[in-house]
N, C-alpha and C positions, 0 to 999 in steps of 0.2 A: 247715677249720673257721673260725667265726666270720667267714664271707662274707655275711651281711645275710637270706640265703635259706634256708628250714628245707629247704625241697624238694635245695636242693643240697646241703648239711649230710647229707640223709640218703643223697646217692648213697656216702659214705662206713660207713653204715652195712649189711650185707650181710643182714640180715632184712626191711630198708627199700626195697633198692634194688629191686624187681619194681615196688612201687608208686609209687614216687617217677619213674622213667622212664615210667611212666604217666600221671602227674600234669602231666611237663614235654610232655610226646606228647600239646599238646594238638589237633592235628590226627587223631590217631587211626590214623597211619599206620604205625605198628608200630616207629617211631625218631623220636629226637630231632635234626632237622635245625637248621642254620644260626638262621633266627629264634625256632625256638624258644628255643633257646639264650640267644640274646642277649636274648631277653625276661623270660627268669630272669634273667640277667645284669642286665639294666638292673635292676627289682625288687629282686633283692641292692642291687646300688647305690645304689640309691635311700634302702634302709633304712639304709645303712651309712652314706651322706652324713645323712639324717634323725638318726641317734643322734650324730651329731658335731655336728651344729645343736643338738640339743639340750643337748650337754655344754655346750657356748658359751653358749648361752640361761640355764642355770645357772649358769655362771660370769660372768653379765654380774649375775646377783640378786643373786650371791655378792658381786660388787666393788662394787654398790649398799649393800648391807650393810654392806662394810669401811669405803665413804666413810663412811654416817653415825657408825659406832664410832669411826676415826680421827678425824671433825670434833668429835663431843663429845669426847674425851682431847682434844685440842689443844686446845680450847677450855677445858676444863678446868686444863690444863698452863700457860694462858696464865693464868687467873684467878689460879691458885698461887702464878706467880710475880711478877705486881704485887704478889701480897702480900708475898711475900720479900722483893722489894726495899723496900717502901714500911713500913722499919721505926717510921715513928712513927704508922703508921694515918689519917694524913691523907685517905687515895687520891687522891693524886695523888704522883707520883715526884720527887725534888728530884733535882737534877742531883751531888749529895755523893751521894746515898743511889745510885745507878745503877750512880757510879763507882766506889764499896765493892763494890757487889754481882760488877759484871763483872770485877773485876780478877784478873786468870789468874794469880797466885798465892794473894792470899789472899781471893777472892770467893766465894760460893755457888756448888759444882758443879749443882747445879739449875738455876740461873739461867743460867749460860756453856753447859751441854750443852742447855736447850733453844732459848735463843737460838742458836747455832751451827748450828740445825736447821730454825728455824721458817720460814725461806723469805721472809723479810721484809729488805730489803737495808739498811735504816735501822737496823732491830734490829738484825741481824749485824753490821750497823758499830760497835754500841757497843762491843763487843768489840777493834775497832782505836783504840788512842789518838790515832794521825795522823786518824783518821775521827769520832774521838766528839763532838767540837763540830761538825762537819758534821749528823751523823747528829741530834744533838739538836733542832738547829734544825730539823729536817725534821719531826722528830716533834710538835714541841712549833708546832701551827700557831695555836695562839692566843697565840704570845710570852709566856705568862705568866712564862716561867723555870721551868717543870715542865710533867712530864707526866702529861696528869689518864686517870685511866681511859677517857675517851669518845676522846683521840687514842692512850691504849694499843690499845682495841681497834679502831680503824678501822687501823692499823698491822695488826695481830692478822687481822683479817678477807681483808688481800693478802697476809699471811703464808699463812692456810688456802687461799686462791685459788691462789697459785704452787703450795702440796703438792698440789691436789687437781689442777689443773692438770696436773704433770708424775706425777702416780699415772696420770691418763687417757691423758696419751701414752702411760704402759708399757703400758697395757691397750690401745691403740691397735695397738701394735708388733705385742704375742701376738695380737692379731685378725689381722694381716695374716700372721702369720708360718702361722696358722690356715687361713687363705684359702687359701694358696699350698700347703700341705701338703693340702687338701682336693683340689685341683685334683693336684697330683702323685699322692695316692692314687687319685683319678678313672681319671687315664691308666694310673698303674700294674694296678690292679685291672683293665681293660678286655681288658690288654694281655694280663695271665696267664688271662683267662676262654679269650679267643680260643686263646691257644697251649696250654691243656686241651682245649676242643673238637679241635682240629686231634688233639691227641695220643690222643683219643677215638678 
């Protein structure tokens, strides 16, 4: 069952089989030999590799889709929390107001879990004190002594590039992992067509 071929599906069915051995009998010679066989056989294959193309072809719309949902949330999550930190509404971040924000005991859990996450190496430094006068000057590329929203999100934008980045590698991986499993069911499928003929 579920070998790609209705015609083979029905040599399992016993009210089907007279017609179905007629169907594969396409030489007319009162049995199913050798090519015919294998001609169903490729056929099954065909459909069976064709309906796993297709899963994949879905699941490639599907991980288009997740990007753009995952890009607006981060993007979003990142808006939220320049706000958080930027308690006097200024927008832009004082270097007081950051180190309130991240500090892992008594700072915003919003602020430290999506920094910790965002995939940005300067951000995620603010969270190390040996790193955060590093990490500031990095951010802060106009020296003002703050960080204004236009260097939040250029920060923000290589944050979403490394997630979406390492999202595409994993969907890279299941492609190949896909590939390989396509090809091993190939051979395998080929292998039990033949050793049914044979046992035919």
């Amino acid at each position: 069952r579920g070998q790609g071929n209705k015609n083979l599906s029905d040599l399992l069915v016993p009210s089907k089989l007279q017609a179905t051995l007629e169907t594969l009998d396409t030489d007319k010679s009162g049995e199913v030999d050798l090519p015919e066989w294998e001609t169903a056989i490729a056929t099954a294959l065909s459909n069976k590799l064709g309906e796993r193309a297709a899963k994949r072809k879905a699941d490639a719309a599907k991980a288009r889709a997740e990007n753009e949902a995952f890009t607006a949330e981060f993007l979003n999550a990142a808006r939220e929390v320049f706000e958080m930190i930027d308690k006097d509404d200024s927008g832009s971040l004082a270097i007081d107001e950051i180190c309130r924000a991240v500090d892992l005991k008594t700072g915003d859990k919003a602020v430290v879990d999506f920094l910790k996450n965002c995939g940005e190496e300067n951000l995620m430094f603010l969270l190390n004190p040996k790193r955060l006068d590093k990490a500031l000057k990095a951010l802060d590329t106009d020296n003002s002594g703050e960080v204004d929203i236009e260097e939040w999100e250029e920060a923000i934008r290589r944050g979403l590039s490394k997630r979406l980045e390492q999202m595409q590698e994993e969907r890279e991986r299941r492609e190949r992992a896909a590939a390989a499993e396509d090809e091993a069911f190939s051979a395998e499928f080929l292998f039990a067509a033949r050793k049914v003929f044979i046992m035919i």
